[in-house]
Chimera marker file (.cmm) of the C-alpha trace (Angstrom):
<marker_set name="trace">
<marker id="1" x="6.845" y="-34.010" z="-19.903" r="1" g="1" b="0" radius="0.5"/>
<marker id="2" x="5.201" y="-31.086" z="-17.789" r="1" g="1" b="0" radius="0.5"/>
<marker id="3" x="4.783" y="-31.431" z="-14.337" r="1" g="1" b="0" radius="0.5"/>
<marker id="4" x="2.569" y="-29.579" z="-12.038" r="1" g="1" b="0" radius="0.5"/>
<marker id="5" x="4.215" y="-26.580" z="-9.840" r="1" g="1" b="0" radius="0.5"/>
<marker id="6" x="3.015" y="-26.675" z="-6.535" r="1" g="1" b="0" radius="0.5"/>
<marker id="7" x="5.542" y="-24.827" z="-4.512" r="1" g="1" b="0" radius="0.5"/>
<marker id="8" x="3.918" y="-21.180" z="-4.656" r="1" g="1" b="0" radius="0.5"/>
<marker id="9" x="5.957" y="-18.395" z="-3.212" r="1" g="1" b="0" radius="0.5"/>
<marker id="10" x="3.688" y="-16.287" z="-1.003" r="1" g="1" b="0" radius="0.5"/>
<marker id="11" x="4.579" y="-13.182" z="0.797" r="1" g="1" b="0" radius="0.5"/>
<marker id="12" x="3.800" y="-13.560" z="4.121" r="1" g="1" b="0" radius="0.5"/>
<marker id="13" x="5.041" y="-10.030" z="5.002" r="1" g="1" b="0" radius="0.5"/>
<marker id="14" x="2.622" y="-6.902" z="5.148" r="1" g="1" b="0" radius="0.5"/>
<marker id="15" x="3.348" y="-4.677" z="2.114" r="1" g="1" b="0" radius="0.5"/>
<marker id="16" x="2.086" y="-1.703" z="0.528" r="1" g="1" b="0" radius="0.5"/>
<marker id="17" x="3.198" y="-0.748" z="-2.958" r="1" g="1" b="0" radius="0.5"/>
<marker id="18" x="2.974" y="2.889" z="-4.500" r="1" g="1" b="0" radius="0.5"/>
<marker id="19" x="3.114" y="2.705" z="-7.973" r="1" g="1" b="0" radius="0.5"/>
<marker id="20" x="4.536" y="5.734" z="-10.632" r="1" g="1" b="0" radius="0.5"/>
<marker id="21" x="0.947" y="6.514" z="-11.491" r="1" g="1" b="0" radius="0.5"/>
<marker id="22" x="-0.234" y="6.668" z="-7.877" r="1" g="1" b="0" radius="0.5"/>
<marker id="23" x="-2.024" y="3.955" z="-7.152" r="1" g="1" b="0" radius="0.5"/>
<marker id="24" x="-1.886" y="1.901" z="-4.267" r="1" g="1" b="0" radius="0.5"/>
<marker id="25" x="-1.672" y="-2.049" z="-3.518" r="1" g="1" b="0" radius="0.5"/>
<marker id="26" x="-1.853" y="-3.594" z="-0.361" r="1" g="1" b="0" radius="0.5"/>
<marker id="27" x="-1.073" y="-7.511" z="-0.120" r="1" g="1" b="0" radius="0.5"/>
<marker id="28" x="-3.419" y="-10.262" z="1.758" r="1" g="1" b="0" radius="0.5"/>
<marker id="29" x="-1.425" y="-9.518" z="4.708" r="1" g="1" b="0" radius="0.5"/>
<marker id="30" x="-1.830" y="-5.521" z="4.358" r="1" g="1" b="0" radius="0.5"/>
<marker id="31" x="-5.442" y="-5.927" z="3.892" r="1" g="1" b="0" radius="0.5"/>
<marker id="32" x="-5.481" y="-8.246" z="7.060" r="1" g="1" b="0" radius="0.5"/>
<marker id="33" x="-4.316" y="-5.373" z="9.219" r="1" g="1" b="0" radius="0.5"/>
<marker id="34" x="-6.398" y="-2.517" z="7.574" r="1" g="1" b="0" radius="0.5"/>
<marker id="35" x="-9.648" y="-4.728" z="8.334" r="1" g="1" b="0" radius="0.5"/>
<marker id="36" x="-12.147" y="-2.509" z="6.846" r="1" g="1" b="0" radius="0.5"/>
<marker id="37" x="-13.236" y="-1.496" z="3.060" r="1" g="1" b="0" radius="0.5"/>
<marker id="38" x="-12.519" y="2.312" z="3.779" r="1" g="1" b="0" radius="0.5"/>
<marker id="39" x="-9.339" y="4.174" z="4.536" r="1" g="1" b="0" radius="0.5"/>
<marker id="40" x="-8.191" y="7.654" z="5.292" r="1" g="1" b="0" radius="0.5"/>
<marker id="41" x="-4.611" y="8.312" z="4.142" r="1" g="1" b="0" radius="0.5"/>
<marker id="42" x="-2.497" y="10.614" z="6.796" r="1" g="1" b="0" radius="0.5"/>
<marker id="43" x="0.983" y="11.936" z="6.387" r="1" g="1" b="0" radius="0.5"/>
<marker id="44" x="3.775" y="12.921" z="8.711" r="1" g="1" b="0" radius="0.5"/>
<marker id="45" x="6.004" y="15.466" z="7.159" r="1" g="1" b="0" radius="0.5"/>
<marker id="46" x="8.549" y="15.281" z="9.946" r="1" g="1" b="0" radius="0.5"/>
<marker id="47" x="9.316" y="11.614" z="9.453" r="1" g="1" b="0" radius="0.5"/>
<marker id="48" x="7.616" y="11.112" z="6.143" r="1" g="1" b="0" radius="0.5"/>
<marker id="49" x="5.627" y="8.083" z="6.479" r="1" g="1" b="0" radius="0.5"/>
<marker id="50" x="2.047" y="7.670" z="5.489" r="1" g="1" b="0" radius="0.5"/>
<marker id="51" x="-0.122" y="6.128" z="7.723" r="1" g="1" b="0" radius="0.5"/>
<marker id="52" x="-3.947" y="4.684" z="6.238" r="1" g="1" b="0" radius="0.5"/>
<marker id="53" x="-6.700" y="4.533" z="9.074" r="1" g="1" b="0" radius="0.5"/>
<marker id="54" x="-9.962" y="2.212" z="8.987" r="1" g="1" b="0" radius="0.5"/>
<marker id="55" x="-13.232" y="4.445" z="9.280" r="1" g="1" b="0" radius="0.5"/>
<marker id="56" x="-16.529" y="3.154" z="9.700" r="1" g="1" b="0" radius="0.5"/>
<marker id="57" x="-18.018" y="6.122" z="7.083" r="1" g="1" b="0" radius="0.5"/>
<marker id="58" x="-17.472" y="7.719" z="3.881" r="1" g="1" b="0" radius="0.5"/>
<marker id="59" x="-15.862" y="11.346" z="4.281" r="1" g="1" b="0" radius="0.5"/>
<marker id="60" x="-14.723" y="13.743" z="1.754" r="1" g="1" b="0" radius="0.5"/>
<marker id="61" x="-11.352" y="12.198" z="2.221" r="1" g="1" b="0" radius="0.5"/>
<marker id="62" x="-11.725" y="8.267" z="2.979" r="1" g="1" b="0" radius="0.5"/>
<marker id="63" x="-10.900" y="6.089" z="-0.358" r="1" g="1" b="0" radius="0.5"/>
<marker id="64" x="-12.621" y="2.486" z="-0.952" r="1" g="1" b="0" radius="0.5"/>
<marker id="65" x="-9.622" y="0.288" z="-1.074" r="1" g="1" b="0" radius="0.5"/>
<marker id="66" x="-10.904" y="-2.372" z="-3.940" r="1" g="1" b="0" radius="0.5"/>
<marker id="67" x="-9.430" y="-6.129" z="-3.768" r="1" g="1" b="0" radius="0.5"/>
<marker id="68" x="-6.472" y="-4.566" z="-5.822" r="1" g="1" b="0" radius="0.5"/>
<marker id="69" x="-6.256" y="-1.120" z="-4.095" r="1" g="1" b="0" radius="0.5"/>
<marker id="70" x="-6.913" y="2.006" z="-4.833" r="1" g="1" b="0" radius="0.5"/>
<marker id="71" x="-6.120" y="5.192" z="-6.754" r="1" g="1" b="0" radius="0.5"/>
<marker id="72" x="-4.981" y="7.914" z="-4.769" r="1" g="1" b="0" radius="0.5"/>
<marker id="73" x="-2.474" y="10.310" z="-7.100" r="1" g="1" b="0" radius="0.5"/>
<marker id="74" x="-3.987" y="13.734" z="-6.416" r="1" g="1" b="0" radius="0.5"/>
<marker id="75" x="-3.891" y="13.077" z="-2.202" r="1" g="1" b="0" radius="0.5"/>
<marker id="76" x="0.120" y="11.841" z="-2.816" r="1" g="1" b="0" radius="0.5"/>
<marker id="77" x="1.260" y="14.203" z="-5.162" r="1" g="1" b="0" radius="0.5"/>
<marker id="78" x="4.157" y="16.249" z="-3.644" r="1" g="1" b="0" radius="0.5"/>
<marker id="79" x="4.323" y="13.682" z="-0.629" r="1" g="1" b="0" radius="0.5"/>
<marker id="80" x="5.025" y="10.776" z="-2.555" r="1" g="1" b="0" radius="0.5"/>
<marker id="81" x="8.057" y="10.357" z="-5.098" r="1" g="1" b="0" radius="0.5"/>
<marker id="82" x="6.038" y="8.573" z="-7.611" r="1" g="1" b="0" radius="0.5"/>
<marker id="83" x="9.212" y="8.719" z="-10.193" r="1" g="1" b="0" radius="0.5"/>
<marker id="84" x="9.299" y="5.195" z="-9.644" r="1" g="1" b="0" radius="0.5"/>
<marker id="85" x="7.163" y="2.328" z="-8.036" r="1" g="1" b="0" radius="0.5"/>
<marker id="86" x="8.276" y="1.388" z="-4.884" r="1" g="1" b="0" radius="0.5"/>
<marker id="87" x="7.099" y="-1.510" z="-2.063" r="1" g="1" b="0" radius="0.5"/>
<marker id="88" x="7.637" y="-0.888" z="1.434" r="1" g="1" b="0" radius="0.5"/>
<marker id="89" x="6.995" y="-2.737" z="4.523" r="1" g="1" b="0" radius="0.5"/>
<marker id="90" x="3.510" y="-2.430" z="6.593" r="1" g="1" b="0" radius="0.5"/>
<marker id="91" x="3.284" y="-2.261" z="9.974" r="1" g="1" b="0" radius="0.5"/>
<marker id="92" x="0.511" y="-1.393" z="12.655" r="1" g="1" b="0" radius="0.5"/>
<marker id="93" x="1.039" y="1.668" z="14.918" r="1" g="1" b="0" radius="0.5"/>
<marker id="94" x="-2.326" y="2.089" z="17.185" r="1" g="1" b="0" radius="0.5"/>
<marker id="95" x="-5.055" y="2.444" z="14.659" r="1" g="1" b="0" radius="0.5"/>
<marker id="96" x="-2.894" y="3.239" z="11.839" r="1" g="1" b="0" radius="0.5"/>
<marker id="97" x="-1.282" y="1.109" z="9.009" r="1" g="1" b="0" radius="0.5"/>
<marker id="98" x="2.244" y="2.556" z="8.450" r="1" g="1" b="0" radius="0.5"/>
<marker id="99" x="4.855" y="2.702" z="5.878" r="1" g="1" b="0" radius="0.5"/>
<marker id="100" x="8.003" y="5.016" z="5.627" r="1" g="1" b="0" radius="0.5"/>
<marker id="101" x="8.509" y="6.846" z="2.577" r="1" g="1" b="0" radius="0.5"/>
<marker id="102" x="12.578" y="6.383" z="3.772" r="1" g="1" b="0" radius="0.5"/>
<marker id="103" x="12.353" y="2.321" z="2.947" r="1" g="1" b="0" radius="0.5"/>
<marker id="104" x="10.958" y="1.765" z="0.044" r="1" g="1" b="0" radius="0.5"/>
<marker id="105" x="12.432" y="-0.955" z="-2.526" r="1" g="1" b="0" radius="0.5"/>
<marker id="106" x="12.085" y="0.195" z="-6.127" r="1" g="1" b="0" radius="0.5"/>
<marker id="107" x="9.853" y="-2.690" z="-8.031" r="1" g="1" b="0" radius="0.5"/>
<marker id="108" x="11.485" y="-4.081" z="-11.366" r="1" g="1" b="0" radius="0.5"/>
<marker id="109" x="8.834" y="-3.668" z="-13.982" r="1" g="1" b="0" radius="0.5"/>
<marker id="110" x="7.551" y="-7.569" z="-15.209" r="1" g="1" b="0" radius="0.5"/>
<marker id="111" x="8.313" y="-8.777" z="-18.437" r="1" g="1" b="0" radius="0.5"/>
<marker id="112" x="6.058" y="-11.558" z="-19.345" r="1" g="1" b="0" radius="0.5"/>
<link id1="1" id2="2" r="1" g="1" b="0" radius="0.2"/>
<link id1="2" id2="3" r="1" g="1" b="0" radius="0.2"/>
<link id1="3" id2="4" r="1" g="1" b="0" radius="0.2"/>
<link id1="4" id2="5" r="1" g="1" b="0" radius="0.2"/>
<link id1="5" id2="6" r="1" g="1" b="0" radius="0.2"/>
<link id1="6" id2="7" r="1" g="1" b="0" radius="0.2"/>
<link id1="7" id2="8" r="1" g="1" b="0" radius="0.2"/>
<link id1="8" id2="9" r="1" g="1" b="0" radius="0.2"/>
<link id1="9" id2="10" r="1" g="1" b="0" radius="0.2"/>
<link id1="10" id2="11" r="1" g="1" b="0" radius="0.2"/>
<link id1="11" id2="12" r="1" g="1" b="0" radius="0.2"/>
<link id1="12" id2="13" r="1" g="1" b="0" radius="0.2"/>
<link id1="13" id2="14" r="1" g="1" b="0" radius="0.2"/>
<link id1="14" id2="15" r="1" g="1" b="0" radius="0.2"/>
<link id1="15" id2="16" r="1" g="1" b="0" radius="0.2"/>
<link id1="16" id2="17" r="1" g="1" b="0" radius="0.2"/>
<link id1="17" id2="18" r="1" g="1" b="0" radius="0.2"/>
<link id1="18" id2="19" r="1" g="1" b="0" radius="0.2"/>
<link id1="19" id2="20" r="1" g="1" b="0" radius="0.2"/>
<link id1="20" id2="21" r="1" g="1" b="0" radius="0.2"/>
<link id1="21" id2="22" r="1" g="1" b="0" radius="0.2"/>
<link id1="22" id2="23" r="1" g="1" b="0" radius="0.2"/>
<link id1="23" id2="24" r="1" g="1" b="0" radius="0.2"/>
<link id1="24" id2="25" r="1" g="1" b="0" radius="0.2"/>
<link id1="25" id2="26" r="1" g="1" b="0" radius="0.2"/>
<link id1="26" id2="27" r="1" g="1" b="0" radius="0.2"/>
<link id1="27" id2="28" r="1" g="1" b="0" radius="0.2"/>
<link id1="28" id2="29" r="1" g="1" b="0" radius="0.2"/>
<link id1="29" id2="30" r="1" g="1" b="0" radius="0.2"/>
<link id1="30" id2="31" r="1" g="1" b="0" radius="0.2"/>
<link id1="31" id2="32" r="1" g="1" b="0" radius="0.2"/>
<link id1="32" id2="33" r="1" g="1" b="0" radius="0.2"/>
<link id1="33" id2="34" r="1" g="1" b="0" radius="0.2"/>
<link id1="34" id2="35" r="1" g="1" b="0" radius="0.2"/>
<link id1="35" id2="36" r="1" g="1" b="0" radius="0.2"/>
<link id1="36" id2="37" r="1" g="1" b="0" radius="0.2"/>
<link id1="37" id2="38" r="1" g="1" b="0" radius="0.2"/>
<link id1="38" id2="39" r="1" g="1" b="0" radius="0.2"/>
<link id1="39" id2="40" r="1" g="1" b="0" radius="0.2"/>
<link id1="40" id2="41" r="1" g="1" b="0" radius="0.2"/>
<link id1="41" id2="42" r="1" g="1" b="0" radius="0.2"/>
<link id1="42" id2="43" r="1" g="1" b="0" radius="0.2"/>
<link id1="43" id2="44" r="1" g="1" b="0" radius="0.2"/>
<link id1="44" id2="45" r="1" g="1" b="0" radius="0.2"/>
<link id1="45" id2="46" r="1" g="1" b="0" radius="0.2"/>
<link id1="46" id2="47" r="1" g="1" b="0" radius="0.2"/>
<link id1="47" id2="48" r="1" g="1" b="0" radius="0.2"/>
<link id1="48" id2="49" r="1" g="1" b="0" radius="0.2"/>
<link id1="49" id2="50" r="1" g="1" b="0" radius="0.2"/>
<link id1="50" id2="51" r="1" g="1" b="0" radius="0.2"/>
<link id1="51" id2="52" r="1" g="1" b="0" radius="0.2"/>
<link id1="52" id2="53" r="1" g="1" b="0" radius="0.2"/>
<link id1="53" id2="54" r="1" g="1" b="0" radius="0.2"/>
<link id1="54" id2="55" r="1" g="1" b="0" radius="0.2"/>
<link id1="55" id2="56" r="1" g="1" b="0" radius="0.2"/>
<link id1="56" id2="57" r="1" g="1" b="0" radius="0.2"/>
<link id1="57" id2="58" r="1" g="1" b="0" radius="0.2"/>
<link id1="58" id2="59" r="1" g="1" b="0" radius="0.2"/>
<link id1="59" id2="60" r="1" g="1" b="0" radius="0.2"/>
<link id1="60" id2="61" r="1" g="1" b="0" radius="0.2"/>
<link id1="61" id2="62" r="1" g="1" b="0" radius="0.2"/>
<link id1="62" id2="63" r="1" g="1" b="0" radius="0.2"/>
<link id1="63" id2="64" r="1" g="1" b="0" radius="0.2"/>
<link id1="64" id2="65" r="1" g="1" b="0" radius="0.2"/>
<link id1="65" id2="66" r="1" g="1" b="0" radius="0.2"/>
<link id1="66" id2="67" r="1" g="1" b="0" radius="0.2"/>
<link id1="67" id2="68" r="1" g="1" b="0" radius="0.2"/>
<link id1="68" id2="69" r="1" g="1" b="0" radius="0.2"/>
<link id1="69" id2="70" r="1" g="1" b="0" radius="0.2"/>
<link id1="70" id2="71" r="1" g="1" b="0" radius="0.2"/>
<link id1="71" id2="72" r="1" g="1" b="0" radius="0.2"/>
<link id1="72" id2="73" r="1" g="1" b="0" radius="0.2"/>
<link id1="73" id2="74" r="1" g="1" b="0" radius="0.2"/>
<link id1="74" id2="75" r="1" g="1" b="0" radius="0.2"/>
<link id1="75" id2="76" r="1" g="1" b="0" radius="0.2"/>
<link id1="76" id2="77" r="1" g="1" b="0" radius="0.2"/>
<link id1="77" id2="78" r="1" g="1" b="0" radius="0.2"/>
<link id1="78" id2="79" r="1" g="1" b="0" radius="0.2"/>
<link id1="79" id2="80" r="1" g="1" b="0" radius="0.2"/>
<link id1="80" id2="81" r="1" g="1" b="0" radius="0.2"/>
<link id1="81" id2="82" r="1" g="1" b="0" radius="0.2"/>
<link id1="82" id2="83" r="1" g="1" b="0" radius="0.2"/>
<link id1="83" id2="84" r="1" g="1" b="0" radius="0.2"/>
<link id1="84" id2="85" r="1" g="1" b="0" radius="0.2"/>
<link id1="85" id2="86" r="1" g="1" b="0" radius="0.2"/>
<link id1="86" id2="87" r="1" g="1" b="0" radius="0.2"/>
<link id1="87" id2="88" r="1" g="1" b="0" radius="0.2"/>
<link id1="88" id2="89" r="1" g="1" b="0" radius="0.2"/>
<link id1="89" id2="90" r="1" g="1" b="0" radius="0.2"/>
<link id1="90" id2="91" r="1" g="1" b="0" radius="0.2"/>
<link id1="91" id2="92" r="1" g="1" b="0" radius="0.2"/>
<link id1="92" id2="93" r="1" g="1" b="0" radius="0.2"/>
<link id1="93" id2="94" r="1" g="1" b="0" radius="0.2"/>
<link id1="94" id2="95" r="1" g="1" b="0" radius="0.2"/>
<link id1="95" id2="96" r="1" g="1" b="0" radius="0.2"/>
<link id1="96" id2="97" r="1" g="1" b="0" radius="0.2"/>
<link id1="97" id2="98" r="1" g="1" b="0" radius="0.2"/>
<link id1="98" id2="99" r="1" g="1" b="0" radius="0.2"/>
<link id1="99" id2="100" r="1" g="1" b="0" radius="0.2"/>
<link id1="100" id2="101" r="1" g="1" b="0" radius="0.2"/>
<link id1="101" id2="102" r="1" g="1" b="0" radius="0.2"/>
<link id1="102" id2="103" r="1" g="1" b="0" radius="0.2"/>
<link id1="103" id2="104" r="1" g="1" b="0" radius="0.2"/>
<link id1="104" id2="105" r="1" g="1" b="0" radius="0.2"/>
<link id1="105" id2="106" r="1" g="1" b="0" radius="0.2"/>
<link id1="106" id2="107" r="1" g="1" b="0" radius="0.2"/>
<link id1="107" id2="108" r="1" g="1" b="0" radius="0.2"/>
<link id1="108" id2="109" r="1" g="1" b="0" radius="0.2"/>
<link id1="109" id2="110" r="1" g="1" b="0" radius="0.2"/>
<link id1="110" id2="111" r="1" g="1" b="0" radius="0.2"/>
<link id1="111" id2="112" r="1" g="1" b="0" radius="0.2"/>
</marker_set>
């Protein structure tokens, strides 16, 4: 007999994924700290991390972030290492988002 799963495992954790193709996910929790439909994406070469900002306006370089991100492959090309899709950690740094390009975790590909 089939019963019902209720235990559903929930990452509670901020976390932005970068996947090969160079599109970007943000979780419930990532989305929570970005507050806002539109994002610039910044980039610090000297510790490699990206950082995504909130504006109030659409400029020649904000991106809509949809309910399941965005698609942002010609701003990360040669920034990103989009060999393989990785997930890394979220935090908030002033008015910035952040993740470091150092800490990603490679994601497993699903099989269902």
């Amino acid at each position: 007999m089939f019963k019902l799963i209720t235990e559903v495992k929930r990452a509670t954790a901020p976390r932005i994924t970068i996947r090969s193709t160079g599109f970007i996910s943000f979780n419930k929790s990532a989305l929570d700290l970005l507050a806002g439909e539109l994002v610039e994406i910044y980039y610090d070469e000297e510790t490699k991390r990206l950082g995504f900002k909130t504006v109030d306006k659409a400029t020649a370089y904000s991106r809509k972030v949809a309910k399941n991100g965005m698609s942002a492959k010609p701003m990360l090309q040669g920034k990103v290492d989009l060999d393989t899709t990785r997930r890394y950690l979220a935090e908030k740094e002033k008015e910035f988002v952040v993740i470091d390009l150092n800490k990603g975790e490679p994601v497993k590909r699903r099989m269902i």
